[in-house]
N, C-alpha and C positions, 0 to 999 in steps of 0.2 A: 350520655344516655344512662338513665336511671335504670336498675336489674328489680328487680320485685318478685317474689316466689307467690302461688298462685294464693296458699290463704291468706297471705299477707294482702291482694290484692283486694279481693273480696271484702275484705276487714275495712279497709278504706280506699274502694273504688273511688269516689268524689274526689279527693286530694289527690288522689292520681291522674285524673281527667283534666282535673285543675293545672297541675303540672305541664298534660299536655297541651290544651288550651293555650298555656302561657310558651309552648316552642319544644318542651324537652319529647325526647322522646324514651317510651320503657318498653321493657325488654323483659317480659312474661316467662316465668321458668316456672318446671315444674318439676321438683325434688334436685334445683338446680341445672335442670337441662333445659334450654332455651328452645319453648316451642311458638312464641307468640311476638308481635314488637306492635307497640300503641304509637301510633307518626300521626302530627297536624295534620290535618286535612288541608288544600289550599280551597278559592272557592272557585276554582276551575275544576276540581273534580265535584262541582255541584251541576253541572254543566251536561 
């Protein structure tokens, strides 16, 4: 699991998405405190 602090995210949202696309999943902090976590979607929660 990749940690990512929120302006970092913003700065490169896409390479992050990208990340998760490819399986990792991240783990959204903000000033270090984890408020957020980006997970693959399967396509049973399209359902």
């Amino acid at each position: 699991m990749r940690t990512v602090n929120i302006s970092e995210l913003r700065a490169q949202l896409s390479a992050h998405i990208q990340l998760v696309r490819e399986g990792e999943e991240v783990l959204v902090c903000d000033r270090n405190k984890p408020v957020a976590r980006i997970v693959p979607c399967s396509l049973a929660d399209h359902s």
